[in-house]
C-alpha positions in Angstrom: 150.0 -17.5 73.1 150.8 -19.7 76.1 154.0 -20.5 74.4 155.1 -17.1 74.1 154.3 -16.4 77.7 156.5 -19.6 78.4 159.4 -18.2 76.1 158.9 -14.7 77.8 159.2 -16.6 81.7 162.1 -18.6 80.5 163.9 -15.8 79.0 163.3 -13.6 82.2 164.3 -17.1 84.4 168.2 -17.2 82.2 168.3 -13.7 82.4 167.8 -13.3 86.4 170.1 -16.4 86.4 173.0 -14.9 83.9 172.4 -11.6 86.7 172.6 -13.5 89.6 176.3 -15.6 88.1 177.8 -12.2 87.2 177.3 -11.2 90.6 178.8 -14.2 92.3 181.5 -14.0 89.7 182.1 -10.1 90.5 182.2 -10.3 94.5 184.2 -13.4 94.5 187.1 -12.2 92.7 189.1 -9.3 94.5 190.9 -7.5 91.4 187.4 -6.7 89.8 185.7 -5.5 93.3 188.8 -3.1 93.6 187.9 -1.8 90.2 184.5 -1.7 90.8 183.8 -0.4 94.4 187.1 0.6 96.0 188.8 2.5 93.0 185.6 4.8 92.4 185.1 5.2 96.1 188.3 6.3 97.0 190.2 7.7 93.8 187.3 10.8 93.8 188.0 11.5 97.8 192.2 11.4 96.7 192.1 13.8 94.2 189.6 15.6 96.1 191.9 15.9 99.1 195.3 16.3 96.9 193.6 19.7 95.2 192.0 21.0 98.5 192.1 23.8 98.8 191.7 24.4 95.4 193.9 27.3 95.0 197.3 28.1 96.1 198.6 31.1 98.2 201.4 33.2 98.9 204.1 31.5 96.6 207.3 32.7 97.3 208.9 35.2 94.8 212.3 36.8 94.3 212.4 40.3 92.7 215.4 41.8 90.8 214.6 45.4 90.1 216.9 47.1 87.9 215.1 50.0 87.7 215.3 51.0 90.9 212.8 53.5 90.5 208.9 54.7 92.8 207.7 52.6 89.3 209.4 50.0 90.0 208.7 49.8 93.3 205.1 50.4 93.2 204.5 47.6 90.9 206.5 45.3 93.6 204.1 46.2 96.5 201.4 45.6 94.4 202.3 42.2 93.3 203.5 41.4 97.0 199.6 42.5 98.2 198.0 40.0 95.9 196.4 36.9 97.8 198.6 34.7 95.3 202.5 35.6 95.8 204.5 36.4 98.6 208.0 38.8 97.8 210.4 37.2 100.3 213.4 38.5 98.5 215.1 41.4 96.5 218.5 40.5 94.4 220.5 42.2 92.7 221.7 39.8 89.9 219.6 37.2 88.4 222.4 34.5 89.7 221.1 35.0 93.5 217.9 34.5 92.3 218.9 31.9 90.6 220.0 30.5 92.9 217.3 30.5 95.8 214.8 29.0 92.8 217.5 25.9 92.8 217.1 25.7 96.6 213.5 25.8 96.5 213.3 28.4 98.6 211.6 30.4 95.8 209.3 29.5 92.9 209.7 32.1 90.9 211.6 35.5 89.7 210.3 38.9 88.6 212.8 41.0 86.9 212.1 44.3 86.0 214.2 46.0 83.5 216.4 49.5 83.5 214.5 50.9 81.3 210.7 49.9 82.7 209.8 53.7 84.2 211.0 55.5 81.3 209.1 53.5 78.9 206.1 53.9 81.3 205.9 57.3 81.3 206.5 58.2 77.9 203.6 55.8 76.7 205.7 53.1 75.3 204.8 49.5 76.2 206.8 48.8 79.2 207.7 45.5 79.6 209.0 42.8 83.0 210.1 39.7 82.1 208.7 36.5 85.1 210.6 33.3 85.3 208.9 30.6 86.9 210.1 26.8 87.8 206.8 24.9 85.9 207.5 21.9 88.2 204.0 23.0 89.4 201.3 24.5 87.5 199.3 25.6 90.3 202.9 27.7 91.1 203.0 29.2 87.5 199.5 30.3 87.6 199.4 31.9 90.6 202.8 34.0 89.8 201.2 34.5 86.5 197.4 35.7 87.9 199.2 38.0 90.6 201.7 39.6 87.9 198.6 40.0 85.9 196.8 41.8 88.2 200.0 44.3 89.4 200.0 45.1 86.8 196.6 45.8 85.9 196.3 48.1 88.6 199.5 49.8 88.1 197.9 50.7 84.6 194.5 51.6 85.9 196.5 54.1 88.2 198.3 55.8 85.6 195.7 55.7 83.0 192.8 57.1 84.6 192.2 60.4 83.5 192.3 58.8 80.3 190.0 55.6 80.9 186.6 56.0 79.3 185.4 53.1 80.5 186.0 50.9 83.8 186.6 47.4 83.6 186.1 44.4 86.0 187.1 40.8 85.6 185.2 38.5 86.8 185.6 34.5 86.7 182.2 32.6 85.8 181.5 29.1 87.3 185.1 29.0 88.7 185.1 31.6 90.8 188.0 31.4 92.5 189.9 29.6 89.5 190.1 26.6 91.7 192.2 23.4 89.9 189.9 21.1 92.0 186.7 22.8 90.5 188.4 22.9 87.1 189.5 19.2 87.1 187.7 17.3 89.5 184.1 16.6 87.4 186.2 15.6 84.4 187.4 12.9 86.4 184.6 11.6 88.2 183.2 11.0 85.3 186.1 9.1 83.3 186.6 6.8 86.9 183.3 5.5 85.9 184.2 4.4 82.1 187.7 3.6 83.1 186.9 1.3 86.3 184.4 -0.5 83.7 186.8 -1.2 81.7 188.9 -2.7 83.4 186.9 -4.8 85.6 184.8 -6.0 82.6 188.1 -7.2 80.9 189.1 -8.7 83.9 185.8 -10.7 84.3 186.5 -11.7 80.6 189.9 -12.3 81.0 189.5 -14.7 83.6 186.6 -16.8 81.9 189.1 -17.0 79.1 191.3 -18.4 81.7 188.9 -21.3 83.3 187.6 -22.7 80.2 190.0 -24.8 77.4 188.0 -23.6 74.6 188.5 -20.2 75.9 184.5 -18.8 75.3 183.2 -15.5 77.6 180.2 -17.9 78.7 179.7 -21.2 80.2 178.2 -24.5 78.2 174.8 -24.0 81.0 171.4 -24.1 79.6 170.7 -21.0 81.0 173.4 -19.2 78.3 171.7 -20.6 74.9 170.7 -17.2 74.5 172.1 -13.8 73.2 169.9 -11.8 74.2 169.8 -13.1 78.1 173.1 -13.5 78.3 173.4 -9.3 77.6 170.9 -8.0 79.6 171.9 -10.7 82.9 175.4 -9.2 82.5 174.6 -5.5 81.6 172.1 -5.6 84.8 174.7 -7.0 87.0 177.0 -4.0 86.2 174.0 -1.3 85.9 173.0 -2.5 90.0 176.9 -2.1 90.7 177.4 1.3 89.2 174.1 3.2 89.6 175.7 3.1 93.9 179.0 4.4 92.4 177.3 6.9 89.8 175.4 9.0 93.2 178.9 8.5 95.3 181.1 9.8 92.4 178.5 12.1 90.6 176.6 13.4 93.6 178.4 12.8 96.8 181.6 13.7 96.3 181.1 16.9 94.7 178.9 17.5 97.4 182.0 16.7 100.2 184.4 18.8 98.3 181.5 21.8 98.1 182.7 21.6 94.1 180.0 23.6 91.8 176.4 21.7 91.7 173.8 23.9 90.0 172.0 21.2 88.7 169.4 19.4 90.3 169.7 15.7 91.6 166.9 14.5 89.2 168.5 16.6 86.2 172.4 14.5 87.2 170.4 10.9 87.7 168.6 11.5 84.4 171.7 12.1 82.3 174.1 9.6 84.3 171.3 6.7 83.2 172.7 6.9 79.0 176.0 7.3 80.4 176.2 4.3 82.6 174.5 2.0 79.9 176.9 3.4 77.1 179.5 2.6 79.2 178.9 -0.6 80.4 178.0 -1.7 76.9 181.0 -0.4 75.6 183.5 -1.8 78.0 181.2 -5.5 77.3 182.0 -5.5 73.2 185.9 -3.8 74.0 186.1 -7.3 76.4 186.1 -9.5 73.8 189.9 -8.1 72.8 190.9 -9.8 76.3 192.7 -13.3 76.6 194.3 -13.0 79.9 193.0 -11.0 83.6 196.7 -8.6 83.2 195.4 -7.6 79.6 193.3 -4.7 81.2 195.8 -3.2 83.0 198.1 -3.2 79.9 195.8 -1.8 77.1 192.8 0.0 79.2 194.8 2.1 81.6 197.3 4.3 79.5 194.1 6.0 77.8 193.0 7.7 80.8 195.5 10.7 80.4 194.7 10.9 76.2 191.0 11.1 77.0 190.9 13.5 79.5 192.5 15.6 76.5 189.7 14.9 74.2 187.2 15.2 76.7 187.7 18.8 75.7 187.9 19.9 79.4 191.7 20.7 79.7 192.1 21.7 75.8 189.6 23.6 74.0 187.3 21.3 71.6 187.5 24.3 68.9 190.8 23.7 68.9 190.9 20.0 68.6 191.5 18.6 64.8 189.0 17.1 63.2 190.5 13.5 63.1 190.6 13.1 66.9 187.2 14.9 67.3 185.8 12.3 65.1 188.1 10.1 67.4 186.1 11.3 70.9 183.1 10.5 69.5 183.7 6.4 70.2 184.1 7.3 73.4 181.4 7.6 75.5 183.0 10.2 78.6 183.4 12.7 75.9 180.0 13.3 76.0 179.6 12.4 79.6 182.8 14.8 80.8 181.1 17.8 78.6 177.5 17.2 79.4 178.2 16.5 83.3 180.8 20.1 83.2 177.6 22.0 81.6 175.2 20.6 84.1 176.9 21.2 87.3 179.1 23.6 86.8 177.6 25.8 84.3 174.1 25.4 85.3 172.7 24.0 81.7 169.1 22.4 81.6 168.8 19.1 80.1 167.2 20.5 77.0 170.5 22.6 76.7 172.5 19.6 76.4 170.4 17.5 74.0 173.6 17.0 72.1 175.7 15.2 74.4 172.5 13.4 75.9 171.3 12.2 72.5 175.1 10.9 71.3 175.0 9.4 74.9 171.8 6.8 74.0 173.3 6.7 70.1 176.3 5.3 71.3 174.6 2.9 73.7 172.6 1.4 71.1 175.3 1.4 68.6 177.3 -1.1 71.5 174.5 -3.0 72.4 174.2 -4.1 68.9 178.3 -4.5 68.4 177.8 -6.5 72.1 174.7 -8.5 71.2 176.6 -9.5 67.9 179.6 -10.7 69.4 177.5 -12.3 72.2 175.7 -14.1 69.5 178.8 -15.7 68.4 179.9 -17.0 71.3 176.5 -19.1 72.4 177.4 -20.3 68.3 180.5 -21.2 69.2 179.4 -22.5 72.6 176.5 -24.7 71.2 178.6 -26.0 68.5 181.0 -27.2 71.3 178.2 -28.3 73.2 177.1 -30.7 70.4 180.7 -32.0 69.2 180.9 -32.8 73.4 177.3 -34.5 72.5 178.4 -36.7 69.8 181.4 -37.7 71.2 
């Protein structure tokens, strides 16, 4: 019994020591306290800022009207009414307007046709034809929503002795369609698994670098075991990110006034799988790394793919079944979904049971995968211990 206590204490001992290194290691080396304190402290506030306010306003628009008709003109006065475009011009020929879109002075052109009033009023589908320069999306939508609504209203006016019944859209847990409120959680979320990753594979990179037999782990008593050597490391990373989870998850959103419906407790709860999936994750993907640049070179291109399979900006119905299966390895697409149904679509915890459950599969599925190649290296660092020994 007393030896098991003494295994127990000594196991704790390497493990608070293994801790304690990876700290020292972590706030002594510059690149990996830019990925782990000032990238997620200040990324969230720059995109914040960059998509605030969330929605844009008055775009200019240039109208050709062909039509020349109370229609035509009606429909113009409504679009120029909406909140979302501004008419600053009327041309004659498309080539003017053309030509004011080059200039910038316009974003976008509305040309309604010759034949637009007669097809109105004699119940054929009347058509207008919108050209827009898609060198900003936030510009194409807001012609779009505004032309939309035109000519929604224009409809309504003309159909209502006919309408049976009245209709209202209204926009749930975005309710001003903002691309901030939209985006923004998707993001905070992959900082956190993205920042891992690359300061992990940094830290690994550069004890690559400082030993000849090039071993993730020093020859020190204190790293003879697999099991203290993962849960000093894991520790060192779970203190460091459980600050950044309430800045990125909590704080900011609260700055930015971005949709929180969820409770604190409900957001802690879930981020705790998340954080430990990640961390382990980024540990066993660390063992790929020879050099410190590695990170940047293999970690930092997949930010932009797995936003995508996140299944925040593309539907996951619509995603094929190969790269679904793909998303699954990853642990933000479970933490982008289940975060996005929390705070912004008010979901309890039960509701999410999914995402939360795959969140603590995949973190013991990478604490095994990190445990096993851990376990490999103190083989590989005992063995070069004893050849040292013998020699």
């Amino acid at each position: 019994m007393n030896k098991l206590i003494n295994i127990i204490k000594g196991g704790i001992s390497d493990s608070f020591h293994v801790w304690r290194a990876e700290l020292d290691h972590t706030f002594k080396d510059l690149g990996v306290v830019i990925f782990f304190i000032v990238v997620p402290l200040i990324y969230p506030v720059l995109y914040g800022l960059i998509y605030n306010p969330e929605v844009v306003r008055k775009v200019p628009v240039v109208v050709v009207d062909q039509s020349q008709t109370s229609s035509s003109r009606s429909f113009v006065r409504k679009l120029g009414a909406t909140a979302d475009v501004a008419v600053i011009a009327h041309c004659p020929e498309m080539e003017e307007a053309k030509r004011l879109v080059d200039k910038k002075e316009a974003y976008g052109i509305l040309l309604i046709p010759s034949e637009f009033s007669r097809q109105l009023h004699t119940g054929q589908k009347a058509t207008i034809q919108l050209f827009c320069d898609m060198g900003s999306m936030l510009h194409y939508k807001a012609i779009l929503m505004a032309s939309t609504e035109a000519s929604m209203n224009l409809g309504r006016e003309i159909h209502i002795l006919t309408e049976a019944i009245p209709y209202e859209s209204i926009s749930l847990y975005n309710t001003q369609s903002g691309f901030s409120s939209f985006l923004l959680p998707a993001i905070l979320v992959l900082v956190i698994q993205q920042t891992l990753l690359l300061g992990v594979g940094m830290l690994a990179g550069t004890s690559r670098e400082r030993t000849r037999s090039g071993l993730l782990i020093p020859s020190g008593k204190q790293y003879r075991g697999t099991l203290r050597v993962v849960f000093g490391k894991a520790m060192a990373y779970l203190l460091i990110y459980a600050y950044v989870a309430i800045w990125t998850l909590l704080i900011v959103p609260h700055i930015f006034e971005l949709p929180q419906i969820a409770p604190y407790g409900n957001t802690l709860l879930f981020s705790l799988p998340y954080l430990l999936a990640c961390i382990f994750f980024a540990m066993s993907l660390s063992f790929i790394i020879k050099s410190r640049e590695t990170p940047m070179l293999v970690f930092v291109f997949t930010s932009v793919p797995l936003v995508f399979l996140s299944g925040v900006s593309w539907p996951v119905s619509a995603i094929p079944v190969f790269w679904k299966w793909v998303s699954y390895l990853f642990p933000s697409t479970f933490g982008v979904q289940g975060y996005v149904k929390l705070n912004s679509m008010g979901a309890k915890l039960s509701e999410i049971s999914f995402e939360y459950k795959m969140l603590w599969i995949l973190t013991g599925v990478y604490f095994v995968i990190t445990c096993i190649l851990y376990r490999w290296q103190v083989h590989k660092a005992d063995k070069k211990r004893l050849e040292k020994s013998n020699f």
